[in-house]
C-alpha positions as CSV (number, residue, x, y, z in Angstrom):
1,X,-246.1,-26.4,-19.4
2,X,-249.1,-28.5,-17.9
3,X,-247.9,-31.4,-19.8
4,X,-243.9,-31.2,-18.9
5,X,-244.7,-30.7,-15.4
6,X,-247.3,-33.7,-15.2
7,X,-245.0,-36.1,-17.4
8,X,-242.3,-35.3,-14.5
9,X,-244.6,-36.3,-11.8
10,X,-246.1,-39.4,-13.8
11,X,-241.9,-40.5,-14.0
12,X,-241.9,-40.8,-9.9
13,X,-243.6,-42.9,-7.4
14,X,-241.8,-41.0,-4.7
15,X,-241.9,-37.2,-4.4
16,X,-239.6,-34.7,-1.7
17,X,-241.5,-31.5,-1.4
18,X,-238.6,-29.1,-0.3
19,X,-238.6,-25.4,1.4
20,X,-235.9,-22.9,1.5
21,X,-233.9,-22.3,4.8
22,X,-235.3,-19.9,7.3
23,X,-238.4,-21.0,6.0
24,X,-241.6,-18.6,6.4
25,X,-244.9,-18.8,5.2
26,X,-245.2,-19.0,1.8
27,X,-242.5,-21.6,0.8
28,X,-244.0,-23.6,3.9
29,X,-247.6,-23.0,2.7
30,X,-247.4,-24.0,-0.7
31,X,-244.4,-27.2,0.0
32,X,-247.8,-28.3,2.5
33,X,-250.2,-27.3,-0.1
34,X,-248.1,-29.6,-3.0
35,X,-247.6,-32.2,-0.2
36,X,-251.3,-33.1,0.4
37,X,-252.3,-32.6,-3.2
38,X,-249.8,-35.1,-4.3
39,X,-250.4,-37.4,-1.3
40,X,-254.4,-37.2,-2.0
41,X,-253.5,-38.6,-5.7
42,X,-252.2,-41.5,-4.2
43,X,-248.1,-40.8,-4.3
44,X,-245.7,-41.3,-1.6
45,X,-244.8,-37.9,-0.6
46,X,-242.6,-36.4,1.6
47,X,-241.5,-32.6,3.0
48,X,-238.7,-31.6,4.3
49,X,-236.5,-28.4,5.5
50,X,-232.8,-28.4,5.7
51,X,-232.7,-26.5,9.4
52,X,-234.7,-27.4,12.4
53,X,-236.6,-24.5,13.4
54,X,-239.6,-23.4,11.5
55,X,-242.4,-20.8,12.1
56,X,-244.4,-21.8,15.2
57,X,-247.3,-19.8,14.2
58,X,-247.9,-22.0,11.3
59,X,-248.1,-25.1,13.4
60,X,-252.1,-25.1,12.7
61,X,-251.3,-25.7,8.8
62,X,-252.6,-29.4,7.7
63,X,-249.5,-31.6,7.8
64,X,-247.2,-29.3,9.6
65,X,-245.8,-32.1,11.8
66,X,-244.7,-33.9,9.0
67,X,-242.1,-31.5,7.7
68,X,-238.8,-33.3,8.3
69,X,-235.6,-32.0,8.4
70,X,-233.6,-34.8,6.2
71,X,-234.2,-36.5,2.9
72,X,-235.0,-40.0,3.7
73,X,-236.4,-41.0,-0.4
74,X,-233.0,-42.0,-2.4
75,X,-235.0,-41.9,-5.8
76,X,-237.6,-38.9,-5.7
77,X,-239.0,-36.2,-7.7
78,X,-237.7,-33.2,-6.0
79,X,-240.1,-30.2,-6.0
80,X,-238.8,-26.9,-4.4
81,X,-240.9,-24.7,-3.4
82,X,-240.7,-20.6,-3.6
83,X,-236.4,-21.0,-3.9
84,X,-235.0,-19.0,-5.8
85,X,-231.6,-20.6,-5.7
86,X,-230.7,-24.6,-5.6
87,X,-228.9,-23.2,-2.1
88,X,-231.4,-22.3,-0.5
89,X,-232.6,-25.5,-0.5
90,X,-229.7,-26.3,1.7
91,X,-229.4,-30.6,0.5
92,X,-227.0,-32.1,-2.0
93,X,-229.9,-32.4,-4.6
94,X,-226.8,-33.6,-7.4
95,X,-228.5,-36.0,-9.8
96,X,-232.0,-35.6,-8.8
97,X,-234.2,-34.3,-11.2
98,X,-236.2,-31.0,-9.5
99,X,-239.4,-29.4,-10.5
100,X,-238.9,-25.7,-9.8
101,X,-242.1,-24.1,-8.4
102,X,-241.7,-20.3,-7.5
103,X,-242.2,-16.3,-8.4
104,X,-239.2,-14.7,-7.8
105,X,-237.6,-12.9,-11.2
106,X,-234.1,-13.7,-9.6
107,X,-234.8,-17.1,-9.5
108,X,-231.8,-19.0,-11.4
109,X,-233.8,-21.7,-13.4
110,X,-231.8,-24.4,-12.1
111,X,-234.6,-27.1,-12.3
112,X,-235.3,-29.8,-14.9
113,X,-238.7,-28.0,-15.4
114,X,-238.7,-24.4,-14.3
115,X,-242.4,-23.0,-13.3
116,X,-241.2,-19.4,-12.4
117,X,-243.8,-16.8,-12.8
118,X,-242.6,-12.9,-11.0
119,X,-245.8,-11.8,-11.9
120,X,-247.3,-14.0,-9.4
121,X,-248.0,-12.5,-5.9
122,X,-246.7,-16.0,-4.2
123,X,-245.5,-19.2,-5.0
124,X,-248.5,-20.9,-3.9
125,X,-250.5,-18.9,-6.8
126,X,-248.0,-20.4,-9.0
127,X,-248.5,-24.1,-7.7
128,X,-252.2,-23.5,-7.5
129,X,-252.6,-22.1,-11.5
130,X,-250.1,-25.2,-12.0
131,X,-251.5,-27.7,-10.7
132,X,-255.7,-27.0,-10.0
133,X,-256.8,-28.4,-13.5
134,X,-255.0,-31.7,-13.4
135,X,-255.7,-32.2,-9.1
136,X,-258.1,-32.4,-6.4
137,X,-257.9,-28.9,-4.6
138,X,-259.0,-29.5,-1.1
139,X,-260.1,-27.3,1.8
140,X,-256.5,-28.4,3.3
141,X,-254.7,-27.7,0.3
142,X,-256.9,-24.1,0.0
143,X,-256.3,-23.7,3.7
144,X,-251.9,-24.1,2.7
145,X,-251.8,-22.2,-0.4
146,X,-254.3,-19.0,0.8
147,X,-252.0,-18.5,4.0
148,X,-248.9,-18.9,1.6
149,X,-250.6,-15.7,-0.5
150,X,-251.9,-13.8,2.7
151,X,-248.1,-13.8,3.7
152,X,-246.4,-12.9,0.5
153,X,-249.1,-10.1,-0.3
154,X,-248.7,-8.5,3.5
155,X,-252.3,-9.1,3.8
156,X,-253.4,-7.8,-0.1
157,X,-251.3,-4.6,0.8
158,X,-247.9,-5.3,-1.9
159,X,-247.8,-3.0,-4.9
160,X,-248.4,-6.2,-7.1
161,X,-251.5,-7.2,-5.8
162,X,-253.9,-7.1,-8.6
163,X,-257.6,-7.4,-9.4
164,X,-256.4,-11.4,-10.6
165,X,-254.8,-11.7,-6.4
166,X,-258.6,-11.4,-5.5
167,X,-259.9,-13.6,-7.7
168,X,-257.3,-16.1,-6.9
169,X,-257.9,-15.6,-3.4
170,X,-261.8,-16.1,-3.6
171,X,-261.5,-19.3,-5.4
172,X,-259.3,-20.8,-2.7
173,X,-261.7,-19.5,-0.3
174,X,-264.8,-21.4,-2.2
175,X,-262.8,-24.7,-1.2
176,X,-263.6,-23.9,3.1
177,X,-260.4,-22.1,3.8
178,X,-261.4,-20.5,7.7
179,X,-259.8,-17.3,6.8
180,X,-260.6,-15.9,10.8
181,X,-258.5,-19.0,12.1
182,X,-255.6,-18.3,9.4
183,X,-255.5,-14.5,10.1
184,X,-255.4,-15.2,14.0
185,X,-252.3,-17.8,13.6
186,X,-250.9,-15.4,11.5
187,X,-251.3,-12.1,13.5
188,X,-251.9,-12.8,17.3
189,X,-249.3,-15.6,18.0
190,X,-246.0,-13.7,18.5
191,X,-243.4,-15.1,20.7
192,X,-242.2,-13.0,23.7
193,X,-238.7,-13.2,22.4
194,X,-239.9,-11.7,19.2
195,X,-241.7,-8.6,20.9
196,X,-238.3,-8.2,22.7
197,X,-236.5,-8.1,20.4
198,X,-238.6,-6.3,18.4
199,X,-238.6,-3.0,21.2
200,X,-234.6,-3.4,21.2
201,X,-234.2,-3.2,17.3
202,X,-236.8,-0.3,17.2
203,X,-234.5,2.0,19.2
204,X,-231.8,2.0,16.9
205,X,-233.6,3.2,14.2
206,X,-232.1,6.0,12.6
207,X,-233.3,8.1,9.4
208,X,-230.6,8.9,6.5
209,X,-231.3,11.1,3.2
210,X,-233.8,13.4,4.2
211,X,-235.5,10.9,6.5
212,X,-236.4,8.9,3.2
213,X,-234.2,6.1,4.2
214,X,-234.4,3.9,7.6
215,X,-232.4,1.5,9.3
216,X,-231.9,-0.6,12.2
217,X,-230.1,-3.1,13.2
218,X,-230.5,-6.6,15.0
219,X,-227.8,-7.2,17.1
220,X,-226.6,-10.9,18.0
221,X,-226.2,-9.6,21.6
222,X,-229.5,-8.2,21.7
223,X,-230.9,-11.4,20.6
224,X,-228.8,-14.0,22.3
225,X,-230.6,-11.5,25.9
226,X,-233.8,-11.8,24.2
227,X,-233.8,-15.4,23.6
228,X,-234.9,-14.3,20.0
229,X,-233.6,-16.7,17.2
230,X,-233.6,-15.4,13.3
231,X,-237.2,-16.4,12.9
232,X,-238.2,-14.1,15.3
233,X,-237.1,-11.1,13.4
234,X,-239.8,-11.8,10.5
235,X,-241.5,-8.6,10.3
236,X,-239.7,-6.2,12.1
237,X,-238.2,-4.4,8.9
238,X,-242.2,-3.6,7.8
239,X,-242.5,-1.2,10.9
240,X,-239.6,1.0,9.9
241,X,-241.5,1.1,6.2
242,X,-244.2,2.1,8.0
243,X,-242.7,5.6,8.8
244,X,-244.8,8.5,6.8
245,X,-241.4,9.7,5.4
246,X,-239.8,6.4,4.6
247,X,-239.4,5.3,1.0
248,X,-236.9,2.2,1.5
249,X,-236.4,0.5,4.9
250,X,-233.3,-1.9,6.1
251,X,-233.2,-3.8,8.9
252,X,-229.7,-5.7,9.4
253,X,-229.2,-8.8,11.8
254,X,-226.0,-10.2,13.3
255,X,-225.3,-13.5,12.7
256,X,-222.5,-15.7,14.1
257,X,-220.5,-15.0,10.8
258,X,-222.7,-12.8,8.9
259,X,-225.0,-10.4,8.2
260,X,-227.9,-10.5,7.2
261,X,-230.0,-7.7,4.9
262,X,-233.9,-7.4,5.0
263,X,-235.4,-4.6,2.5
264,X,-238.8,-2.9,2.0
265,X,-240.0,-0.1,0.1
266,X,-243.0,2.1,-1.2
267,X,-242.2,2.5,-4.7
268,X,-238.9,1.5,-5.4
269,X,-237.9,-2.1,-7.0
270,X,-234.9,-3.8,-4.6
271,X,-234.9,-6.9,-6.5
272,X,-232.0,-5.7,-8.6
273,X,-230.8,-3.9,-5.5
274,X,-230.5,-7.4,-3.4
275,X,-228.9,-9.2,-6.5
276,X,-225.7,-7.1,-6.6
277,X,-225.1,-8.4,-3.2
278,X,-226.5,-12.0,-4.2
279,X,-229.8,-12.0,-3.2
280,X,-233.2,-11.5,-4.2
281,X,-236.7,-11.5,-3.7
282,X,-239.5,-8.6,-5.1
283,X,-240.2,-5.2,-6.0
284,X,-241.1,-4.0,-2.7
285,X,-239.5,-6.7,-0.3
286,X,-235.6,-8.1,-1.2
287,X,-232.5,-9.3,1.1
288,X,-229.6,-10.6,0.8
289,X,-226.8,-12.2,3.4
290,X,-222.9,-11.2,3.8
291,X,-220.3,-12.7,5.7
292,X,-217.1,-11.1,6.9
293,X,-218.1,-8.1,7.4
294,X,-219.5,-5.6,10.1
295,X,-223.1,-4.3,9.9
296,X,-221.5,-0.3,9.7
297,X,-219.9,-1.3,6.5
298,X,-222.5,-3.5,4.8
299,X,-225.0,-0.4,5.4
300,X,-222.3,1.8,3.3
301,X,-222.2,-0.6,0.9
302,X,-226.1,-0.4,0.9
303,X,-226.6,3.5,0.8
304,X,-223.7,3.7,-1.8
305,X,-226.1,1.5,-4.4
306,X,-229.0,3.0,-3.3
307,X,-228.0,6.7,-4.6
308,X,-226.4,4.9,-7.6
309,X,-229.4,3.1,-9.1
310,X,-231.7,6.5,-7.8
311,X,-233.9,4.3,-5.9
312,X,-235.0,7.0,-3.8
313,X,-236.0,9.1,-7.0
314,X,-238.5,6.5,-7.6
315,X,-242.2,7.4,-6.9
């Protein structure tokens, strides 16, 4: 695979380093990862995100301030980064050839060379067992790809996190990674829209079969009070997983003409669960998005394929 994906690179002198909308840290960490490893070699590089907002938090990344939102190379490599699907890229990417870097099992395969591994904890393991033989890992790159793998692990606590996640983890640390300054940016930098709205979707949790399934919801009013924008509700669905009695949690947030469906669980896998509503994602932690419809519905919708596929049998 080595040899495919370097040939592709070796074709370009120009390369667009691309995250998926609502970016968080792990597409974001290894796009800026890829970014400065490429640019180190001596290619013109440059990253970009189709929206405008992106995770405050992870302003202290190296190269955060150059994530653009537009395309401005005409004749680029593109490399996506942790996207399961070419729309989640959000850009017109017809006729570009695309090097597909991620770890979701729903991905869709839909680059010229596909490095898709679901057995990897994040994408940036992916990129960083792709790519650490043939380049120059740097304590910036190290710094990018272990706060991609902090993320995507909740802090080594997924049920895929493996004796080969230390490992990984420990190597990236031997390059300088400041693991105190990533875990502060990570943890202790909430906005106050975010704890706001956080408090509001809290008290409409409710508990459903036997207190073994949670919801809550987001509303848009709630947020448009708060201030708090769809980046501000990263998270919130792990507290309601949190609950002793809990096996799956939901969380579901308005949008203007949608909904929007955030999933976590012990035991049970919602990857297949999100992909009958065309999403994805992991075992543990899947979502999906649906528009015309209203948040009581797309919950029914939910529960219905919960007890079908006997997700909350699973332990």
């Amino acid at each position: 695979m080595i040899e495919k994906v370097k040939a592709l690179i070796n074709k370009y002198n120009k390369i667009t380093v691309l995250t998926h909308l609502n970016p968080d840290a792990d597409t974001i960490g290894t796009a800026l990862g890829v970014y400065a490893l490429l640019k180190n070699s001596g290619k013109q590089v440059e990253v970009a995100n189709q929206g405008r907002k992106l995770p405050i938090y992870l302003d202290f990344l190296p190269h955060f301030g150059k994530i653009k939102s537009q395309i401005d190379f005409e004749d680029s490599l593109i490399i996506a980064c942790d996207a399961g699907s070419i729309d989640l890229l959000g850009f017109d990417l017809s006729n570009r050839e695309i090097l597909n870097i991620d770890h979701h099992k729903s991905n869709t395969n839909y680059g010229t060379v596909n490095v898709v591994e679901p057995t990897f904890v994040s994408a940036s393991q992916v990129a960083y067992a792709l790519l650490k033989e043939e380049y120059v890992i740097t304590k910036e790159v190290a710094t990018s790809f272990y706060t991609a793998l902090l993320y995507d692990t909740q802090y080594f606590t997924t049920n895929n996190v493996s004796k080969e996640t230390f490992k990984v983890a420990s190597e990236m640390m031997e390059y300088g990674v400041n693991i105190v300054e990533v875990v502060y940016n990570m943890k202790q930098r909430r906005s106050l829209a975010s704890l706001r709205i956080l408090s509001s979707t809290l008290d409409t949790l409710d508990l459903h079969e036997d207190a073994a399934l949670v919801s809550m919801v987001c509303s848009r009013k709630k947020m448009q009070e708060t201030g708090a924008d769809i980046l501000d509700t990263v998270g919130i669905v792990d507290y309601g997983i949190s609950l002793v009695t809990a096996k799956i949690a939901v969380v579901l947030i308005e949008l203007e003409d949608s909904i929007r469906v955030s999933m976590r669980s012990k035991q049970a896998d919602l990857s297949n669960l999100a992909m009958i509503f065309g999403g994805g994602g992991h075992k543990s932690a899947a979502g999906f998005e649906i528009k015309n419809k209203g948040q009581e519905e797309v919950f029914d919708m939910i529960k219905k394929e919960i007890k079908k596929l006997g997700l909350l049998n699973e332990e």
